[in-house]
N, C-alpha and C positions, 0 to 999 in steps of 0.2 A: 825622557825627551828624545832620545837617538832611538829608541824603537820606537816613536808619533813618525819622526822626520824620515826611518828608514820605509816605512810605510806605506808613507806617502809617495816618494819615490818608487818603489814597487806597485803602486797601484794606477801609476802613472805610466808606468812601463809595460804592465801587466795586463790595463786594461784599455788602452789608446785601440784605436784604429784609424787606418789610413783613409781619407775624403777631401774631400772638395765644398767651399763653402762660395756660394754662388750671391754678390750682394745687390739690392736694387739698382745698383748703374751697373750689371751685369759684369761688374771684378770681379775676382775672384782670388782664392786663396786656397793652396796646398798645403794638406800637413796632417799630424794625425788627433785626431778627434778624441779628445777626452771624454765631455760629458757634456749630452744635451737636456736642459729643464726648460720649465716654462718660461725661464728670463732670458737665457743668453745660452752660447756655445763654446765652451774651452779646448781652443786649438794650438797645438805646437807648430807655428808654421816653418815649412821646408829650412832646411840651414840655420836653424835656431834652436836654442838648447831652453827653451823658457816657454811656457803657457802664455796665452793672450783670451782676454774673456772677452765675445764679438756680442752685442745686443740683440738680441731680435728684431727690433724696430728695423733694424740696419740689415737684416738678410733677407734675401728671397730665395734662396734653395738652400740644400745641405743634401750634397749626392757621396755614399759611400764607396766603396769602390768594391766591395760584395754583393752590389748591384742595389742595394737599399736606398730608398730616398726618406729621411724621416723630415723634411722640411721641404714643402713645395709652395709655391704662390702665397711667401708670409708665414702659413699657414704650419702649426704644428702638431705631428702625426704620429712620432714615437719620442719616449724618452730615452738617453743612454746613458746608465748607471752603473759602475762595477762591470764592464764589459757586458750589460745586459742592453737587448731592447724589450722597450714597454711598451705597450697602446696607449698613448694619450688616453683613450676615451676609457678605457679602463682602470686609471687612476683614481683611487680615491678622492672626492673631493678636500674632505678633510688630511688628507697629506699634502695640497697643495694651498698656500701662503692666501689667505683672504684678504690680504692687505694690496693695493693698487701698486704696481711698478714705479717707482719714483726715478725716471733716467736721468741721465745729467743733460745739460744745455748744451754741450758735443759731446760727439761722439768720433771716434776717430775712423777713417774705412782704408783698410791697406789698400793698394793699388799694385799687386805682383807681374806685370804685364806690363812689355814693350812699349810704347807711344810714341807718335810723331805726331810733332802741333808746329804748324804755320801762324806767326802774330805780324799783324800790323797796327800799327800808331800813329800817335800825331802829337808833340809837343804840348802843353799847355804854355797859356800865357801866363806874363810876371802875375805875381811873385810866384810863382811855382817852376822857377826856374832861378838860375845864379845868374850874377854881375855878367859873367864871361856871355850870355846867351840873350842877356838886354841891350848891350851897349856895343858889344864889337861884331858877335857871331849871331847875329838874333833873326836871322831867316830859319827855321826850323821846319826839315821835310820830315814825309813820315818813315817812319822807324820800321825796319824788315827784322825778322827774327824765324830762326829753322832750329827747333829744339829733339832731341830725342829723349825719353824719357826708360829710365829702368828697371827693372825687378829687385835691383839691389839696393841697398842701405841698411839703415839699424832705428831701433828706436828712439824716441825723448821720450818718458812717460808714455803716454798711450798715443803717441802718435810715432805712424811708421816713416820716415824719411827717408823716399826712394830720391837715389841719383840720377842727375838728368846733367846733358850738356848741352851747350847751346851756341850757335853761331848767329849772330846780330849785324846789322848795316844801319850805321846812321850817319847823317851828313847835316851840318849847320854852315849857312852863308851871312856874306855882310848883305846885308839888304840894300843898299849904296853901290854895293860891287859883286853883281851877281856871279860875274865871270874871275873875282881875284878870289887871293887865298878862301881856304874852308878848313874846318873841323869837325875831323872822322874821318870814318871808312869802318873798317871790320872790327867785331869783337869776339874772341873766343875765349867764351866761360863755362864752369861746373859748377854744380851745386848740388840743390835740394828741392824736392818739392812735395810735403805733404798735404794731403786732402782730409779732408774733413764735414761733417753735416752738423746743420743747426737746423731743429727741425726737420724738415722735408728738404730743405735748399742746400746743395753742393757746393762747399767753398773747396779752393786750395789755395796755397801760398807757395812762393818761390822765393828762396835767396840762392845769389851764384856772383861768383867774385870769376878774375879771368884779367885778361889783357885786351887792351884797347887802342886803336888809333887814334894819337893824338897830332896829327898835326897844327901845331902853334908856333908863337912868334918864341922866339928864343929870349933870355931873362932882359936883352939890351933893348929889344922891343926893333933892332935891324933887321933879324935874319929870320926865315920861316923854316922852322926844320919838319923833320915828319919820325916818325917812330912809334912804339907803344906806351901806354902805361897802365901800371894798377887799374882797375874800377871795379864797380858791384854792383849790381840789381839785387832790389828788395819789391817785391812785388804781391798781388792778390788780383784772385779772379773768382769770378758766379757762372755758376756753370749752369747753360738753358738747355734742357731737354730738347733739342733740335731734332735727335730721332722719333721719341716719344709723338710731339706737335706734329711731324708729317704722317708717323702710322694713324695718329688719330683722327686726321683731318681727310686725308687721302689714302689709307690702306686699303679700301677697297677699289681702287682704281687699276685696269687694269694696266699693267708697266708697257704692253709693247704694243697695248692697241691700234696707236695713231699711226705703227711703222707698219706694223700688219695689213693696216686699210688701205695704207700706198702701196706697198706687195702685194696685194691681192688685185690689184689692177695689171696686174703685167704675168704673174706665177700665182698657182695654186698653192701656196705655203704659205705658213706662218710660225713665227719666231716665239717659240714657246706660249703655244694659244693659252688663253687663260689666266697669266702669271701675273702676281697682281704684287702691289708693293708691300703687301702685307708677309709678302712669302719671304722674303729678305727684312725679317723683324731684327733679326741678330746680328747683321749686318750695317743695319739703320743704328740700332744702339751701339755701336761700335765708334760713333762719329761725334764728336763733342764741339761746343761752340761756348764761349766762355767771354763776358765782357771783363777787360782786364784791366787793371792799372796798377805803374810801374816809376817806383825812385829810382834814380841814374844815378850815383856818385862817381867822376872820375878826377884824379890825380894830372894837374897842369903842371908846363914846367915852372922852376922856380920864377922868384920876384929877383929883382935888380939886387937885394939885399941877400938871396940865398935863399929866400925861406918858401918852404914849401907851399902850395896853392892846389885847393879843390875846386870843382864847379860839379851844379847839379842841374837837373832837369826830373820833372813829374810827365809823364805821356802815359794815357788814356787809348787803348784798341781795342781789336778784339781779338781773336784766336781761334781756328780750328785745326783739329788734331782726329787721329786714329788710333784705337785702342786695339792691339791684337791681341790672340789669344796666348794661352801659357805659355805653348813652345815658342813661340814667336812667328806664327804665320798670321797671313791675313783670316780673317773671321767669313768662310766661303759658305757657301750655302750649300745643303745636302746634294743638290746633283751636279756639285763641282767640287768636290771633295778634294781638300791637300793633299798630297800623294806619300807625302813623307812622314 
């Protein structure tokens, strides 16, 4: 058994290579490449001491870093076995499984890469909301939110949970007295937020706990204090191919036409003739738009008797965000290269 296990270990060490796994919403993942078959890809990603096996379904490239691509557009082109590459096409058939790939119903997709997502919101009506938001505070504006998203976290099972933090603005009025007391103002929280595929369709989920503006009536129900307290978001979002829908409806258009035609009446120049919106693909996929909905739980102050008190709210937005690349720059197009 200690010479199967030491083995193992050694052929994991012995045979890895360093790559880049590039997946259909253009994330990506560093680390080094185990072994590529016709189902999946086993990578040790960066700062991790453990194997992850990534589906096919779920990748669009697999770039080595000895300049080898054995995975382009889905499409698979070598195997890597024992530190070997093989030709696909030269594989045996009968060495490879007759039987149909049975996937699971998700699948998980790391997300190694920086993000910033702008959300906004809007309350929903009772009962999707607490006592506190029917009867005293029940004027409900929309909800601002400015998150960043990070390369870091750990696993649960096969899903990766990158840390994000997030800063929130909500505000609730008496609808009776526009101009008196309110509750809210800022909230600053961290968390979590893994992504995931069902099918073709992009989920992620968010939880983030933090401190929140509560101003309310103090327990005698006289005085109106202001301060923080506890609260959490639990939330989900569907993520719409917004870049995808514009290269395919308008990529051949060209981007500086309409500025060119009013420049050309006054100078012989034009602003990058020809440049069309297709040429900024990488770019476009970089921009995410997600419809989102989000539980509130926050911590009010005591009742007259001492005892503690929650209230909630459900609010329904949307969200766009940008995904950069590994290092953490923006996603520039070939003839504006990062510098750095």
């Amino acid at each position: 058994m200690k010479l199967i296990i030491t083995s193992i270990l050694l052929s994991s060490i012995l045979f890895s290579i360093e790559g880049i796994i590039v997946f259909n919403d253009q994330t990506i993942i560093e680390g080094d490449v185990k072994t590529i078959d016709n189902n999946s890809v086993i990578i040790t990603p960066e700062g991790l001491t453990f194997p992850e096996e990534i589906l096919l379904q779920s990748i669009d490239s697999v770039k080595i870093n000895n300049g080898m691509i054995p995975i382009a557009n889905g499409k698979i082109f070598y195997f890597y076995q024992n530190g070997k590459f093989v030709d696909a096409l030269q594989v045996n058939n009968s060495q490879q499984s007759d039987a149909p790939v049975e996937y699971e119903g998700v699948e998980y997709v790391l997300v190694p890469n920086w993000s910033l997502n702008l959300y906004t919101g809007h309350p929903l009506p009772a009962p999707l909301r607490g006592e506190s938001f029917t009867s005293e505070f029940d004027e409900g504006n929309f909800i601002y939110g400015l998150s960043i998203g990070s390369p870091y976290g750990f696993f649960a099972g096969d899903f990766y949970m990158n840390v994000i933090a997030e800063f929130a603005y909500y505000n609730w009025q008496q609808s009776n007295n526009l101009k008196g007391p309110t509750f809210g103002g800022p909230a600053y929280q961290i968390g979590v937020s893994p992504g995931f595929f069902i099918g073709n369709t992009s989920f992620s989920a968010t939880a983030c706990t933090g401190l929140y503006s509560s101003n309310d009536f103090d327990s005698t129900r006289a005085d109106y204090v202001s301060g923080f307290t506890a609260g959490t978001i639990l939330g989900g979002s569907i993520d719409i191919p917004l870049g995808e829908i514009i290269l395919e409806k308008y990529g051949s258009i060209e981007l500086f036409k309409p500025l060119n035609l009013f420049i050309g009446q006054f100078i012989d120049y034009k602003i990058l003739d020809n440049f069309r919106i297709q040429d900024i693909e990488e770019q476009l996929s970089a921009f995410e738009m997600r419809i989102t909905g989000r539980s509130n739980l926050i911590q009010k102050a005591d009742n007259s008797e001492g005892q503690s008190q929650a209230t909630y709210w459900i609010d329904m937005g949307v969200s766009f965000g940008y995904e950069f690349d590994y290092g953490g720059h923006p996603k520039l197009p070939d003839w504006l290269k990062w510098p750095f």
